[in-house]
C-alpha positions in Angstrom: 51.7 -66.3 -55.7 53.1 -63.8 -52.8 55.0 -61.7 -55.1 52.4 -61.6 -57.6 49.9 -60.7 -54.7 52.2 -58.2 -53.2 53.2 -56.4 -57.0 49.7 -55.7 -57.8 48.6 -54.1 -54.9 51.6 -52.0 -54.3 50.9 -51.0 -58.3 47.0 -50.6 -57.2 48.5 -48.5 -54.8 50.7 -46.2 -56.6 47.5 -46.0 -59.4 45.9 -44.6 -56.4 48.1 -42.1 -55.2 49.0 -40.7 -58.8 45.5 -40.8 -60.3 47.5 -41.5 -63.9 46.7 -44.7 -66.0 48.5 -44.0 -68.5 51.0 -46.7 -70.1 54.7 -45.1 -68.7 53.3 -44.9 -65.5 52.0 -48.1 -65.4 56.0 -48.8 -66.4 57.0 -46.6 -63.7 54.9 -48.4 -61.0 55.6 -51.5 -62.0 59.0 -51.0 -61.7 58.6 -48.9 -58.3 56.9 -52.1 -57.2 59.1 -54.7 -57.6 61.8 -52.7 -56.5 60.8 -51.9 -53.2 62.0 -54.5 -50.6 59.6 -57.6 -49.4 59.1 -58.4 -46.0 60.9 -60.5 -44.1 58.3 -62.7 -42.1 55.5 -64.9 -43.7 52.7 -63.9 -45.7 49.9 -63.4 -44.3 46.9 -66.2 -45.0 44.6 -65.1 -47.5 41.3 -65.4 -45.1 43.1 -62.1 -43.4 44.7 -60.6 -46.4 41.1 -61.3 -48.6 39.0 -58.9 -46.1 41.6 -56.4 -45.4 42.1 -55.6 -49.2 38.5 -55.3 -49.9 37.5 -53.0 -46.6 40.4 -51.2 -48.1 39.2 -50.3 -51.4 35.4 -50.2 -50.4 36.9 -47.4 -48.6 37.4 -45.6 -51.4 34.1 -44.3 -52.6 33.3 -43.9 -49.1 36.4 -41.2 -48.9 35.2 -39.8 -51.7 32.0 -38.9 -49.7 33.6 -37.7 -47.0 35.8 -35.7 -49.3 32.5 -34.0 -50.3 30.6 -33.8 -47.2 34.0 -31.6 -45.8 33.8 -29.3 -48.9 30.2 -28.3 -47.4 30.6 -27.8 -44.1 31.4 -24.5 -42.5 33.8 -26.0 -40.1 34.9 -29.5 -38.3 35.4 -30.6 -34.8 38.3 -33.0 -33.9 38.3 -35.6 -31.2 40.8 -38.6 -30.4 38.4 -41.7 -31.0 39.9 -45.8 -30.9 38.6 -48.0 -33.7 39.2 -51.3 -33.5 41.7 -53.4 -35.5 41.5 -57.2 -37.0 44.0 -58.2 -34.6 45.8 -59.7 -37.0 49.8 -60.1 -36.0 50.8 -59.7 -40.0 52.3 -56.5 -41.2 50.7 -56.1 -44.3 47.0 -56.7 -42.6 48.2 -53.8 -40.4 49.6 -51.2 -43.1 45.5 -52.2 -44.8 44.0 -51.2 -41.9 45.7 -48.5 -41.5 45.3 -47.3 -45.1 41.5 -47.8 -44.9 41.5 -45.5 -42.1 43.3 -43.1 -43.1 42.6 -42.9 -47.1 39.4 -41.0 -45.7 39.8 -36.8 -45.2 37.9 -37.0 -41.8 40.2 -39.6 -40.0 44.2 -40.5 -39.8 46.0 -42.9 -37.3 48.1 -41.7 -34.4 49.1 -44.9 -33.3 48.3 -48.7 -32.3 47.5 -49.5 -28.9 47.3 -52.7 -26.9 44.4 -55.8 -28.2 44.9 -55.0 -31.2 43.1 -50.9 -31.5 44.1 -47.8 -33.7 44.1 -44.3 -31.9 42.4 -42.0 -34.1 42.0 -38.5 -34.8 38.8 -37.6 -36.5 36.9 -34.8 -37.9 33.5 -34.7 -37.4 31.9 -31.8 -40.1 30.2 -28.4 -38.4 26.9 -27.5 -40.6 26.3 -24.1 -39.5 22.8 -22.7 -40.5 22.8 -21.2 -44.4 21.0 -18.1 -43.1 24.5 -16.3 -41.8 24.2 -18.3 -38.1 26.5 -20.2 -36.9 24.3 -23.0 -35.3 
């Protein structure tokens, strides 16, 4: 049940990142996927694993808005924000959290800090006024 779990989100994963469905790259992900090494320590329990993946892929459309709210605005402002984590000790709960943070354009991780937090960079979008000022 682990390795099936594990294979078809590291192939949902590489669907993602190469935006390609057709069959040889199914083949090639598939492959990629069970190829790359498991983790050593215990699988997580699915009533950590179960909301991590979906926060992780209802992430997606909501990247996709962000991806189109940054193509309209005249500019972005960065600050260093901390978003809280599951607290989950499991890798693979981590590396989801992570990704859902992350997958957006506005946001990536800089690191994990003590009780369980992300440190985050984030881009918060600029709408200057469409009349030529920069309000």
């Amino acid at each position: 049940m682990s390795l099936l779990l594990t294979t078809a989100l590291r192939l949902a994963l590489w669907l993602l990142l190469t935006a390609d469905l057709t069959p040889m790259n199914l083949a090639i992900g598939l492959v990629v996927a069970l190829l790359l090494p498991r983790g050593a320590g215990p699988a997580p329990p699915l009533r950590e694993l179960l909301p991590a993946l979906g926060a992780a892929f209802a992430a997606i459309p909501q990247a996709y808005g962000e991806a189109f709210a940054l193509m309209l605005a005249r500019g972005a402002r960065g600050r260093i924000v901390t978003v809280a984590g599951s607290g989950s000790s499991f890798d693979l709960v981590r590396v989801l959290e992570v990704f859902r943070i992350t997958l957006t354009p506005l946001t990536l991780v800089l690191g994990f800090e003590p009780g369980g937090r992300y440190r985050v960079h984030e881009l918060e979008p600029h709408r200057g006024r469409r009349n030529g000022g920069t309000g």
